[in-house]
N, CA, C and O atoms as a MOPAC input file, in Angstrom:
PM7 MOZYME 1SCF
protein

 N      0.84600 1    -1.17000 1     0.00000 1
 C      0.00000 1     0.00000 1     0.00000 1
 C      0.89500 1     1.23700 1     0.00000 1
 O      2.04100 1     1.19600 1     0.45000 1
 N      0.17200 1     2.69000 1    -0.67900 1
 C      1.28000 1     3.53200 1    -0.82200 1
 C     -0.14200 1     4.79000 1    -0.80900 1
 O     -1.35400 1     4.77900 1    -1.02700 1
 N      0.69300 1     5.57100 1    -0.49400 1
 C     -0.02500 1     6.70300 1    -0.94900 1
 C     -0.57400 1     7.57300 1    -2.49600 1
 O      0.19100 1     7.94500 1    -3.38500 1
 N     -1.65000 1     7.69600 1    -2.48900 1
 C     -2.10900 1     7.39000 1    -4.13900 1
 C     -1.40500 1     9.14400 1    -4.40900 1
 O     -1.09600 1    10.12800 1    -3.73800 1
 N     -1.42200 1     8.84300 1    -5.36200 1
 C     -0.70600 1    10.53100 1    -6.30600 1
 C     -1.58500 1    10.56100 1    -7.41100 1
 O     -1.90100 1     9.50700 1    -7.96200 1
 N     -2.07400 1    11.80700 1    -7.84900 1
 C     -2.60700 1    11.76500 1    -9.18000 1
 C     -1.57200 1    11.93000 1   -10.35200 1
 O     -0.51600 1    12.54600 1   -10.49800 1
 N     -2.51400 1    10.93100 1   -11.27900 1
 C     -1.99000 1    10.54000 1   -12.48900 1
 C     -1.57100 1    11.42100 1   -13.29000 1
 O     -0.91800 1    10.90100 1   -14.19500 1
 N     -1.68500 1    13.03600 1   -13.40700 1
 C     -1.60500 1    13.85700 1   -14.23800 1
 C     -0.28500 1    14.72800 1   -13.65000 1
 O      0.65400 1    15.02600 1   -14.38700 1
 N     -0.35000 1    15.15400 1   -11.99900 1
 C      0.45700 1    16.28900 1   -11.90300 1
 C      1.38500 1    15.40000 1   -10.67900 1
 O      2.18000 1    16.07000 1   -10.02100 1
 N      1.29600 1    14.16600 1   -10.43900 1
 C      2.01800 1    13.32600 1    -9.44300 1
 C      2.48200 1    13.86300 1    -8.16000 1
 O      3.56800 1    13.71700 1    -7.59800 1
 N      1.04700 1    14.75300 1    -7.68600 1
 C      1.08100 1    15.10400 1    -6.59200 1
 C      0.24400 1    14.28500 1    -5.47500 1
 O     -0.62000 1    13.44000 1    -5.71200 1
 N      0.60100 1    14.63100 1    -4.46300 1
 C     -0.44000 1    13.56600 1    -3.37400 1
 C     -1.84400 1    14.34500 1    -3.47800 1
 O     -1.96800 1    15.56700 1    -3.40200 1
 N     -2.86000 1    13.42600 1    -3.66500 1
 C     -3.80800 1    13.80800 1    -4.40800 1
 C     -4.89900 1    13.31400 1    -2.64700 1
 O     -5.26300 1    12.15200 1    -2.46900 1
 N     -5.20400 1    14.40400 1    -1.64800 1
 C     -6.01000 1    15.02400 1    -0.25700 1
 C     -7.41300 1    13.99500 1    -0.90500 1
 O     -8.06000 1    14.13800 1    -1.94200 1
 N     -7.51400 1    13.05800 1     0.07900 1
 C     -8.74800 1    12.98800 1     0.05900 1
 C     -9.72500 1    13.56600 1     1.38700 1
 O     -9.14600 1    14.10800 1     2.32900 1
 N    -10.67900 1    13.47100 1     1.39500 1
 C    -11.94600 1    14.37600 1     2.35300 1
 C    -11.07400 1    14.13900 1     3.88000 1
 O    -10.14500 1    14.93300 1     3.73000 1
 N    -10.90300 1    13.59300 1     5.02600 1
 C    -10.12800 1    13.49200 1     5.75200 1
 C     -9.10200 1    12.43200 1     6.24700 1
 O     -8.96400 1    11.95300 1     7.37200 1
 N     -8.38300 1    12.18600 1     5.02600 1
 C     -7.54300 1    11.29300 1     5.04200 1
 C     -6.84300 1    11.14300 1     3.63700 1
 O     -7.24100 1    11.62400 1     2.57600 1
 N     -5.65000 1    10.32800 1     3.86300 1
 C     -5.00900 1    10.55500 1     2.34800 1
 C     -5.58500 1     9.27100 1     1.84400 1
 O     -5.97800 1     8.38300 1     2.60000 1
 N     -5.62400 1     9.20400 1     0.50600 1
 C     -6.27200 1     8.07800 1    -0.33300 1
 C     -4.69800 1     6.83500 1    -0.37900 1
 O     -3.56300 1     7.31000 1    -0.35100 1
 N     -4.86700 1     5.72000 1    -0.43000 1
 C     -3.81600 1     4.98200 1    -0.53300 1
 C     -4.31700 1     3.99600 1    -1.93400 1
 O     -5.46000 1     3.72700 1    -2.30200 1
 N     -3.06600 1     3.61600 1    -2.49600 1
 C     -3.40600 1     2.29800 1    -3.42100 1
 C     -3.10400 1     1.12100 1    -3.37200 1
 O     -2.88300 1     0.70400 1    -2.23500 1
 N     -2.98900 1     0.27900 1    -4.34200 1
 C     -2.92600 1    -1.20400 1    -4.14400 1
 C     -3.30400 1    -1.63100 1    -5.37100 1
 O     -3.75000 1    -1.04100 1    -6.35500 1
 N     -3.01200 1    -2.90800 1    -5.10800 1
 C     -2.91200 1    -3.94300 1    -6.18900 1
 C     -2.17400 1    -3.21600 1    -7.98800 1
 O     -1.32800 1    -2.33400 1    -7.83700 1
 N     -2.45000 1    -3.53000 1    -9.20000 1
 C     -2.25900 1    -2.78500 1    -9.73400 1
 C     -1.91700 1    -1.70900 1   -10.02200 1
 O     -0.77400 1    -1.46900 1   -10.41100 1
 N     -2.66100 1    -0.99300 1    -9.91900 1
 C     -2.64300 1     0.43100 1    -9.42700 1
 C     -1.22300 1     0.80800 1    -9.04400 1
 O     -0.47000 1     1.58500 1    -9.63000 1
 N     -1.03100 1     0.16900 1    -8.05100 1
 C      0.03300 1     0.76000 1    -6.99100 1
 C      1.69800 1     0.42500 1    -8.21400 1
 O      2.60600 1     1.22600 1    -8.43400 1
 N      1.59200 1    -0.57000 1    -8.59700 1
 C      2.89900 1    -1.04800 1    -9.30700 1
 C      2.38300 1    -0.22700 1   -10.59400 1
 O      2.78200 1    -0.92100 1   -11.52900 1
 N      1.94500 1     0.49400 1   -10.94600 1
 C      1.87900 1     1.37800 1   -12.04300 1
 C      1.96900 1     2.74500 1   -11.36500 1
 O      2.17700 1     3.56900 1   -12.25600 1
 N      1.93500 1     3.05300 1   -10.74700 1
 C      2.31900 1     4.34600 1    -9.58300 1
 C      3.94600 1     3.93300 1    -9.58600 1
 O      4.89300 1     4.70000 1    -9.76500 1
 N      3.96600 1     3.12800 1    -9.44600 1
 C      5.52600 1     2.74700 1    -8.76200 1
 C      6.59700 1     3.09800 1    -9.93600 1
 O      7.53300 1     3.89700 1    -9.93700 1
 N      6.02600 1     2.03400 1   -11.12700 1
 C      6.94900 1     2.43900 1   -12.59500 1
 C      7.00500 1     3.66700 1   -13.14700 1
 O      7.88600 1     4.09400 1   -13.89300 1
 N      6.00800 1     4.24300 1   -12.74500 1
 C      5.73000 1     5.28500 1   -13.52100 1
 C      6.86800 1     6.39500 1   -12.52500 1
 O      7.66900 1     7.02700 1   -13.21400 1
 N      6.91100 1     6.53700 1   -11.55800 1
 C      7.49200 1     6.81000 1   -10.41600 1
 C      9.31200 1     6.71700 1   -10.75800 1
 O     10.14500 1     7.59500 1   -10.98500 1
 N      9.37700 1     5.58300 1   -10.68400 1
 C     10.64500 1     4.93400 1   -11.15600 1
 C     11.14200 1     5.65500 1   -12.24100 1
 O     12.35100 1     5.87700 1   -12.17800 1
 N     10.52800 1     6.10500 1   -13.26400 1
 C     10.59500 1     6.20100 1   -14.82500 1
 C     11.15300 1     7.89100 1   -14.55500 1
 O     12.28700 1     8.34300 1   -14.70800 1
 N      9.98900 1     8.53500 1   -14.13800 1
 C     10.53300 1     9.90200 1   -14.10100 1
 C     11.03400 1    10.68200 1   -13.18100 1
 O     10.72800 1    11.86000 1   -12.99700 1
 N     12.15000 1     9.77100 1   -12.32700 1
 C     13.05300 1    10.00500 1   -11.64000 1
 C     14.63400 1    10.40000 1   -12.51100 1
 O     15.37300 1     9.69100 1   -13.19400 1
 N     14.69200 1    11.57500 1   -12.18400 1
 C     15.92000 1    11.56600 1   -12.39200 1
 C     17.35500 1    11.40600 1   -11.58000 1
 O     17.59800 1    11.92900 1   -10.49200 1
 N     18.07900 1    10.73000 1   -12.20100 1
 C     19.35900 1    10.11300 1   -11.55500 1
 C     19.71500 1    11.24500 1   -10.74800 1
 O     19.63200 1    12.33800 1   -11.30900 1
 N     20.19600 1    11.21400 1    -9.22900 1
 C     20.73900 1    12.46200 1    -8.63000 1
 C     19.76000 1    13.33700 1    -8.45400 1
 O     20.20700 1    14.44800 1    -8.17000 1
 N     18.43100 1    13.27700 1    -8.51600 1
 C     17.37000 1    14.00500 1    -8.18900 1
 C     17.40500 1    13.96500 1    -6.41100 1
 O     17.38500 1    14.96700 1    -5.69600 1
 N     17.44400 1    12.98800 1    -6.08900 1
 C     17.44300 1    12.67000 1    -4.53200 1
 C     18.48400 1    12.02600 1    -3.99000 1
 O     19.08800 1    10.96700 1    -4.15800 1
 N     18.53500 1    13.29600 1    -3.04800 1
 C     20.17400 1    13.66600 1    -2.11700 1
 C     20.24300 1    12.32600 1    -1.50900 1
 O     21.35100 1    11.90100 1    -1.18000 1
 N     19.48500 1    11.81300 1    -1.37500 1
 C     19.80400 1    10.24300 1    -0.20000 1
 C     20.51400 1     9.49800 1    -1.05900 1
 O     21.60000 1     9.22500 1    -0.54700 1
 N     20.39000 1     9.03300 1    -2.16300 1
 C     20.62200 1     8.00900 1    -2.99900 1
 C     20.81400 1     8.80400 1    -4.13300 1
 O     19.77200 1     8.93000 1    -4.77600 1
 N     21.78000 1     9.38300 1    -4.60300 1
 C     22.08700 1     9.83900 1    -6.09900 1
 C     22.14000 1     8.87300 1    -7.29600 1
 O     21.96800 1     9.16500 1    -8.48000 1
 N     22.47500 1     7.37400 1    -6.63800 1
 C     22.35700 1     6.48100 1    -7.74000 1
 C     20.48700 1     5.95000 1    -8.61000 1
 O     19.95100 1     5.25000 1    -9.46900 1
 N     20.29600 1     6.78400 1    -7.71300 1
 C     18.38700 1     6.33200 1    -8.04200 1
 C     17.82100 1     7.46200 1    -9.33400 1
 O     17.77700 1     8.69200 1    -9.33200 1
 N     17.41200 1     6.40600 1   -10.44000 1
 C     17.16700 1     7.17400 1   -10.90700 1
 C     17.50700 1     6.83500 1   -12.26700 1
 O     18.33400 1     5.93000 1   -12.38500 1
 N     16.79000 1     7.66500 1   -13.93100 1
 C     17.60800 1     7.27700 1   -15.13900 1
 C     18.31300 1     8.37200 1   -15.29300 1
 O     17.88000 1     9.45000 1   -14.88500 1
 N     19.50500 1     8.25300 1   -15.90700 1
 C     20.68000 1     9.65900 1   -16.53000 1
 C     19.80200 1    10.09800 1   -17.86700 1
 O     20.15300 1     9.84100 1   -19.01900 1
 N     18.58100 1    10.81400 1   -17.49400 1
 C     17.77600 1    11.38900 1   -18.79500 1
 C     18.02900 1    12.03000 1   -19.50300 1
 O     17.68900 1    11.84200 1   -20.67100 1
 N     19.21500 1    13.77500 1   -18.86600 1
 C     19.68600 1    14.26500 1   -19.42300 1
 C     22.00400 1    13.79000 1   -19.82200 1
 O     22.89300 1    14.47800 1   -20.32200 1
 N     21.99700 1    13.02100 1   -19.51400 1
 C     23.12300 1    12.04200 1   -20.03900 1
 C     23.30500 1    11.31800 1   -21.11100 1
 O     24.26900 1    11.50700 1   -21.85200 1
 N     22.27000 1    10.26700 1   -21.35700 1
 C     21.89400 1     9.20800 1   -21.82600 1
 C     20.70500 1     9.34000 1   -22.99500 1
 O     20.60500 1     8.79700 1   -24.09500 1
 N     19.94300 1    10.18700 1   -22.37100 1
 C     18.45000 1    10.17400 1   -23.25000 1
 C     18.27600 1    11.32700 1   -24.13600 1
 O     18.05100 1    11.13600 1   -25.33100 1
 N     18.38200 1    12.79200 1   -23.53400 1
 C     17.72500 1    13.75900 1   -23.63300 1
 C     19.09000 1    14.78500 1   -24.50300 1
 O     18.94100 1    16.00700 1   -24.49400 1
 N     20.11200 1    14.29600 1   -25.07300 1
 C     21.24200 1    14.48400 1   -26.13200 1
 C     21.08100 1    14.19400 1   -27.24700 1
 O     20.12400 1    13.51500 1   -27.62200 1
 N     22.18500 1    14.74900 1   -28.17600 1
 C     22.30100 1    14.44200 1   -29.16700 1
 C     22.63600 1    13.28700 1   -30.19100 1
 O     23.74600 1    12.77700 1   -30.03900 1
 N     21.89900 1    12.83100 1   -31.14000 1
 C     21.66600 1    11.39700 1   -31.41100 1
 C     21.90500 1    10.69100 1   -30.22600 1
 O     23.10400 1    10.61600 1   -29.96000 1
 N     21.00900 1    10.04800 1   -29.27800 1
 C     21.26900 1     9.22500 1   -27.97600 1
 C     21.00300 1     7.57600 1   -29.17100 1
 O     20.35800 1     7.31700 1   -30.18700 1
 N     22.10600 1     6.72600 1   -28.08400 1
 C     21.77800 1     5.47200 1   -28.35500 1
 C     20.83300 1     4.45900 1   -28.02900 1
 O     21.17100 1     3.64600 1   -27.16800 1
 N     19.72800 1     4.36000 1   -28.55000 1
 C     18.82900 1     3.78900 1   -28.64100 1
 C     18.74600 1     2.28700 1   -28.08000 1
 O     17.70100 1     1.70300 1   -27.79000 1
 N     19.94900 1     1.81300 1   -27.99000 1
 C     20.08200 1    -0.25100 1   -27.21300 1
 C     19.98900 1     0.84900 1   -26.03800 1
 O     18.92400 1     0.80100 1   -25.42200 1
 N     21.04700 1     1.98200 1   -25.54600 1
 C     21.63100 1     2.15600 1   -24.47300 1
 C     19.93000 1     2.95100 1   -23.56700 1
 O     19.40900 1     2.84100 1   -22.45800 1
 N     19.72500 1     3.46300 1   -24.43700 1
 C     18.00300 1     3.91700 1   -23.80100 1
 C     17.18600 1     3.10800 1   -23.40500 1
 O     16.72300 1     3.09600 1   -22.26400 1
 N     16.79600 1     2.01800 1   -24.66300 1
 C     16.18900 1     0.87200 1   -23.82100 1
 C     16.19200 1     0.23300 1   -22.96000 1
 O     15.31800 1    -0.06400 1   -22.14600 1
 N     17.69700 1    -0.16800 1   -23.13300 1
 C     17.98900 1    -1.12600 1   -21.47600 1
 C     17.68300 1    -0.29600 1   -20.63900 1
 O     16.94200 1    -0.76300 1   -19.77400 1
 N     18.01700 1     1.08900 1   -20.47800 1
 C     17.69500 1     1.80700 1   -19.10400 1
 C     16.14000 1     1.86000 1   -18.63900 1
 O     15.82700 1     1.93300 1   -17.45100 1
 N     15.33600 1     1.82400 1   -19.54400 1
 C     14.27700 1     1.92900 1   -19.20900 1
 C     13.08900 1     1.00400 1   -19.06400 1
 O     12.01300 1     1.24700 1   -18.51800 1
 N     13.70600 1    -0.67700 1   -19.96700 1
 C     13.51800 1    -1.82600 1   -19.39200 1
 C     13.55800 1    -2.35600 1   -18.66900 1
 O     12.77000 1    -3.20500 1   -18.25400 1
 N     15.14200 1    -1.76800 1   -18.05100 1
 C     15.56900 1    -2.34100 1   -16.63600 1
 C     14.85200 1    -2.04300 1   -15.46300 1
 O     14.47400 1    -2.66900 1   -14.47300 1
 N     14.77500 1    -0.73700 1   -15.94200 1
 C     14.27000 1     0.12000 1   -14.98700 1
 C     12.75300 1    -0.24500 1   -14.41600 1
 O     12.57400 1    -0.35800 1   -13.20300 1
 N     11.68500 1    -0.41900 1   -15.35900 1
 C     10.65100 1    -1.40300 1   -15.30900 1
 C     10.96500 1    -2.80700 1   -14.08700 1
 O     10.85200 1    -2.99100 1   -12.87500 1
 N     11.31400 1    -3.40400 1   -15.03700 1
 C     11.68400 1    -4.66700 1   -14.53100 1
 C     12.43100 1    -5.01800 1   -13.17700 1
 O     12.64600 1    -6.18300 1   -12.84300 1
 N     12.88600 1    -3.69700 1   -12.27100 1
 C     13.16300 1    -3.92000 1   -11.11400 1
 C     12.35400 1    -2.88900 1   -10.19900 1
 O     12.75500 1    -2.52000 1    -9.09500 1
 N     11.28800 1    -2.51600 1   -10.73700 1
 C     10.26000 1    -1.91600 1   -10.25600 1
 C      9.10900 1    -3.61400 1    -9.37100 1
 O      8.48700 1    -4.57300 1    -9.82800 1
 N      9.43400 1    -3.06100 1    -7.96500 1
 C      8.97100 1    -4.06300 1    -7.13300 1
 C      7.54700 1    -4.61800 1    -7.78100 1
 O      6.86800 1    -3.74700 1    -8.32600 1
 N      7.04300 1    -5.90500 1    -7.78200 1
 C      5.69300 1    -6.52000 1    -8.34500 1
 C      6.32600 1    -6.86400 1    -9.97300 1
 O      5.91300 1    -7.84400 1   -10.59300 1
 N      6.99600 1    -6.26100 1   -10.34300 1
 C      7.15600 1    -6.32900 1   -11.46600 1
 C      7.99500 1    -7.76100 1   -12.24000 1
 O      9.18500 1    -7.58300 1   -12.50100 1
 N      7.36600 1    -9.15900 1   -12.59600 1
 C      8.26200 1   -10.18000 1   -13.41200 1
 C      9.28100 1    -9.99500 1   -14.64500 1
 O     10.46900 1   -10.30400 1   -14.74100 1
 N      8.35800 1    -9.35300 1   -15.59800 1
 C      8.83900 1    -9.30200 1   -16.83400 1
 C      8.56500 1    -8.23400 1   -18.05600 1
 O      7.36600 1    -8.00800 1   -18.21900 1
 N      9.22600 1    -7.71400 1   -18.71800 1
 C      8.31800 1    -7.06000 1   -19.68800 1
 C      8.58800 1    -7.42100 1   -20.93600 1
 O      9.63700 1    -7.54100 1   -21.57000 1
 N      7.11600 1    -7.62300 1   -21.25800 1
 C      6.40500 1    -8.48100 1   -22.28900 1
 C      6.94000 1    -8.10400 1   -23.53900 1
 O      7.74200 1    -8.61900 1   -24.31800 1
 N      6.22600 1    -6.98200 1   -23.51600 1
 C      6.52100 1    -5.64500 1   -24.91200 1
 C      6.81400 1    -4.29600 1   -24.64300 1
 O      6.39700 1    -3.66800 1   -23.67000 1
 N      7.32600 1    -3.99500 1   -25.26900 1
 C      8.01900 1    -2.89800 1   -25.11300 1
 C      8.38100 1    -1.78900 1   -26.75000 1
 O      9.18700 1    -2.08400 1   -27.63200 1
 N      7.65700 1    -0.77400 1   -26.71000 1
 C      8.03400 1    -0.05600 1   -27.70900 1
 C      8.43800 1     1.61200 1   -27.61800 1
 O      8.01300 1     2.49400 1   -26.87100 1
 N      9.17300 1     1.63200 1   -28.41500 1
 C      9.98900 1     3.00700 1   -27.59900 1
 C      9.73500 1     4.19900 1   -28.87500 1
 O      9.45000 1     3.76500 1   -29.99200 1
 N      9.82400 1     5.35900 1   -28.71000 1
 C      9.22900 1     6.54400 1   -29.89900 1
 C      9.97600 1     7.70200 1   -29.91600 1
 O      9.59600 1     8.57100 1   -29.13200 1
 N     10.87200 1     7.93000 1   -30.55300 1
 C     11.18800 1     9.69400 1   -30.07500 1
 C     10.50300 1    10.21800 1   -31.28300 1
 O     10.16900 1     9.54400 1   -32.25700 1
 N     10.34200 1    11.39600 1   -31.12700 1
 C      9.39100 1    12.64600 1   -31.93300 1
 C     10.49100 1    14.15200 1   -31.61700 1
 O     10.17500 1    15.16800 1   -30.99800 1
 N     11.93400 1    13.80500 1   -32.34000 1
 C     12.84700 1    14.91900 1   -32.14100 1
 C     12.04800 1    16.25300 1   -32.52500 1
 O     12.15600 1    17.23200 1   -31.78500 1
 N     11.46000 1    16.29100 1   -33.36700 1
 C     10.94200 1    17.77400 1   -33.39600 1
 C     10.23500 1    18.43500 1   -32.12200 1
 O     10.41500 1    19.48700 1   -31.50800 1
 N      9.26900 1    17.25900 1   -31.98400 1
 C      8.69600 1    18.19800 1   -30.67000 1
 C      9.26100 1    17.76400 1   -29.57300 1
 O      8.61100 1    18.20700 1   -28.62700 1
 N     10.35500 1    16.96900 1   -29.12600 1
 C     11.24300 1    16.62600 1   -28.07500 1
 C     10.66300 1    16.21200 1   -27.34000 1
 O     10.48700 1    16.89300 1   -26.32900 1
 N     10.16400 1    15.13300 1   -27.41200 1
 C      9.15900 1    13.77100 1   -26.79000 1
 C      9.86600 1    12.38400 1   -26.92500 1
 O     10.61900 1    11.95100 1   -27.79700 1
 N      9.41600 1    11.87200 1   -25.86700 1
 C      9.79000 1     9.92900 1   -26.38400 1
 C      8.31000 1     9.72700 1   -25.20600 1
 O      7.83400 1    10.35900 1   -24.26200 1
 N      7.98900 1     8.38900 1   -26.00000 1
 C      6.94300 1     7.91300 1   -25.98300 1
 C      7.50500 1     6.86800 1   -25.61000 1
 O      8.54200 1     6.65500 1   -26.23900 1
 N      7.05300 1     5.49800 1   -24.21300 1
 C      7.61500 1     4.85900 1   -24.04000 1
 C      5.78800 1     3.87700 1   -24.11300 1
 O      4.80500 1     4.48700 1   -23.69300 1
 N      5.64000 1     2.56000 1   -24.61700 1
 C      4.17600 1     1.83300 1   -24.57400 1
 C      5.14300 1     0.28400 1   -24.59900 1
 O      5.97700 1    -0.06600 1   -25.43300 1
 N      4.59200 1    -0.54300 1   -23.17500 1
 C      5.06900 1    -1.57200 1   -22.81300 1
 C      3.76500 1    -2.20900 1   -21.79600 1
 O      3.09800 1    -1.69300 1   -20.89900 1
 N      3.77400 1    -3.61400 1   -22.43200 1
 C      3.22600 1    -4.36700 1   -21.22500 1
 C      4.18100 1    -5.20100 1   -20.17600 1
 O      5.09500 1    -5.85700 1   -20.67400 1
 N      4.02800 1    -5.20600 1   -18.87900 1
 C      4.99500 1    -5.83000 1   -17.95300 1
 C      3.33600 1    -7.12300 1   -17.56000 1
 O      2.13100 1    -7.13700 1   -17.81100 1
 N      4.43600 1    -8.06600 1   -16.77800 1
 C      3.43800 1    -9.18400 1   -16.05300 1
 C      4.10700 1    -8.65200 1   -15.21800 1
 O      5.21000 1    -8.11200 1   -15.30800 1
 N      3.06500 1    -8.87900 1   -13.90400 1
 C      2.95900 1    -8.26800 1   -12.81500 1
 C      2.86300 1    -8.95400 1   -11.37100 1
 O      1.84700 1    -8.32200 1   -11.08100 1
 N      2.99000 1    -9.38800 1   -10.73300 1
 C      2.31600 1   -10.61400 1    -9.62300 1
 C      1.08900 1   -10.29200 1    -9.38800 1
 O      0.54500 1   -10.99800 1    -8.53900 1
 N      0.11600 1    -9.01500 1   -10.09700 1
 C     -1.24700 1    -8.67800 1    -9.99500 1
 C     -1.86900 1    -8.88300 1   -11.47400 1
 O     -2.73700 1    -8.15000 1   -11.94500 1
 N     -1.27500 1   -10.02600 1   -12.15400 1
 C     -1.19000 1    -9.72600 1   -13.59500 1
 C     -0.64400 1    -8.57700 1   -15.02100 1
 O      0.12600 1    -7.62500 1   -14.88900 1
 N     -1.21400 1    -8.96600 1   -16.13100 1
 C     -0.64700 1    -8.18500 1   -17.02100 1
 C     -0.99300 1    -6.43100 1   -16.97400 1
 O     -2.03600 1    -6.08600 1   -16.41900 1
 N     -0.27200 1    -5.59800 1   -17.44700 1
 C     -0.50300 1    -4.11500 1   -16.80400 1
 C      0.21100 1    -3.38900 1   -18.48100 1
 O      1.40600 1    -3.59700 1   -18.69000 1
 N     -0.46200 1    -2.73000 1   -19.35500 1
 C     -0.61000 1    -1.97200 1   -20.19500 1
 C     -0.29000 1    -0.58600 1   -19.64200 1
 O     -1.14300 1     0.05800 1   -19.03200 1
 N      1.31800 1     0.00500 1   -19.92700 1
 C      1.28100 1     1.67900 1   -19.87100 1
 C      1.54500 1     2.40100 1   -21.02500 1
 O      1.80000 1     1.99000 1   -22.15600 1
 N      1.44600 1     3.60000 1   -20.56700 1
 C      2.26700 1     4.43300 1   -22.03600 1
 C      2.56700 1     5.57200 1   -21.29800 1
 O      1.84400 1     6.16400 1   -20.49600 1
 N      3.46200 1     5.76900 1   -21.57200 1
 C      4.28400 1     7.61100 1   -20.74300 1
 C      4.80200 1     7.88800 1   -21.68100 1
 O      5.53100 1     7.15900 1   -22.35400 1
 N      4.37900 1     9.49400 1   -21.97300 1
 C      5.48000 1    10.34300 1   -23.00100 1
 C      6.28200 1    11.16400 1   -21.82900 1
 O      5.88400 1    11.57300 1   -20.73800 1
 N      7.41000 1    11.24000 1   -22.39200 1
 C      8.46600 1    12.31700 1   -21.05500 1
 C      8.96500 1    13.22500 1   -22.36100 1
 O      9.73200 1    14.17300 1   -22.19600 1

């Protein structure tokens, strides 16, 4: 169980007198998603937490094996998380987007995302 955040601005999202929590599903898609748009060195406790977005990703011609694995991996050691199934990756250099659409199996079953960063 975790504290629920909304999906849009990934803030802790007040419920009436008490905070809302999640689970099952839910929660391991909070979690990846979480995982995903962390940046490396974002948080002073653990600088190793995190992807090198602007290192790795967010440069000039970035390498594409070297992107994936980071963000497969990254999935895939996202707690609940077995395996990921599919995985398809998108950049849109003009408007400076990547589109990431993957199914993982889950120990709550199969779980369908898509995040553009």
């Amino acid at each position: 169980m975790d504290i629920f955040l909304d999906r849009q601005t990934h803030d802790i999202a007040p419920g009436d007198y008490d905070l809302p929590t999640v689970t099952g599903l839910d929660l391991i898609r909070q979690r990846i998603k979480q995982r995903l748009l962390t940046i490396q060195g974002e948080w002073f406790l653990d600088t190793q937490i995190g992807i090198p977005w602007f290192d790795e990703v967010f440069r000039k011609r970035p390498n594409r094996d070297v992107v994936e694995g980071l963000i497969v991996s990254t999935i895939q050691e996202t707690e609940g998380v077995e395996e990921v199934q599919e995985f398809e990756l998108e950049f849109d250099a003009p408007q400076r987007r990547l589109s990431v659409r993957f199914v993982a199996l889950t120990e709550e079953g199969a779980q369908n995302m898509e995040l553009t960063i």
